[in-house]
N, C-alpha and C positions, 0 to 999 in steps of 0.2 A: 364735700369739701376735702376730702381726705386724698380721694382719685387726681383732685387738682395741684396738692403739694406733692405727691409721687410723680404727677407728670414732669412739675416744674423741678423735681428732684433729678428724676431722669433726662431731663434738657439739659441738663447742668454738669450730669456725667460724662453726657454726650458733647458735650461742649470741649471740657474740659480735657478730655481722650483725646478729642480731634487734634486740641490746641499742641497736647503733649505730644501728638505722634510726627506734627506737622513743624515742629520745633526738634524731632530726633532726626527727619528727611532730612532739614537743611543743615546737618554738618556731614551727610556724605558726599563723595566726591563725584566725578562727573561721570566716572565710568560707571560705577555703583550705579547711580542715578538711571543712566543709559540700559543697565542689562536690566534694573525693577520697571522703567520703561515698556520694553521689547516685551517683557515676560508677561507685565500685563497684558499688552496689546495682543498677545500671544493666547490669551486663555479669552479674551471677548472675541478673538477670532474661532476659537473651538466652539466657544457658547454659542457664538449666530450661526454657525455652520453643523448646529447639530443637533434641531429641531425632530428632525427622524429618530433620535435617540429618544425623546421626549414619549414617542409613540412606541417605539419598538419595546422599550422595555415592557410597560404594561400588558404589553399585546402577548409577550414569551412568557412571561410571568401566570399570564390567564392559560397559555398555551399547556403551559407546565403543570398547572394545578388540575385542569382537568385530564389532562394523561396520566398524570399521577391519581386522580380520583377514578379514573376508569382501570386502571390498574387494581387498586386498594378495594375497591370495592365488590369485587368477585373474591376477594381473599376473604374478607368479611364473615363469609358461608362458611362456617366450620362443620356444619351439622347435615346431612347430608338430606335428603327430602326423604320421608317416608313414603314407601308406595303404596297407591292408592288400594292395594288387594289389601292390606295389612291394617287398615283404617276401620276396617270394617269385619264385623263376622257377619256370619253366613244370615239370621236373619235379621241384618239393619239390608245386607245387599239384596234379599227376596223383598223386602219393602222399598227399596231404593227403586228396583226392577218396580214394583206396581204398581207406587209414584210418576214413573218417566211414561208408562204407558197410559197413564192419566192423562198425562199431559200435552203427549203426541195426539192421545182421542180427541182430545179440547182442541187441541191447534187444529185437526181435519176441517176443513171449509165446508163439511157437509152441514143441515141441518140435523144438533141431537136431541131438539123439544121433540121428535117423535120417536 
């Protein structure tokens, strides 16, 4: 009930706007009149002629955000990688080493049930 007196409240504002805006037109004069005329028709002439703007902005806008993400994001890395010699002492890489040669002998396509 409550949504229907807000409507009809808002009809009423709407109404009553129009009535007052359209009661302030009719005491200007004819020049006035003529250039809010032109002006109008001057900005529904921009509107229907610039549908491409409709698109092009989103499209630069996307265009922007991802140069600027591919930018920003290499900056991101403060820390610089540790090398892979340094990760490790001598024997995790003697086990690293007898692991990989496990595994090279597993991948061989020979037969090692014998």
């Amino acid at each position: 009930m409550e949504t229907q007196s807000n409507h009809a409240s808002e009809d009423t504002l709407i109404t009553l706007a129009n009535d007052s805006l359209d009661e302030s037109v009719s005491h200007f004069d004819a020049a006035t009149l003529s250039r809010l005329n032109r002006a109008r028709q001057a900005a529904v002439a921009e509107r229907v002629q610039s549908p491409l703007r409709r698109f092009l902005v989103p499209v630069a806008a996307a265009a922007f955000a991802g140069i600027a993400a591919v930018v920003a994001v290499p900056m991101l890395n403060v820390n610089p990688p540790i090398p892979v010699e340094s990760q490790f002492s001598a024997a995790e890489d003697a086990e690293l080493v007898e692991n990989l040669d496990i595994v090279l002998w597993l991948m061989e396509p020979e037969d090692h049930a014998s």
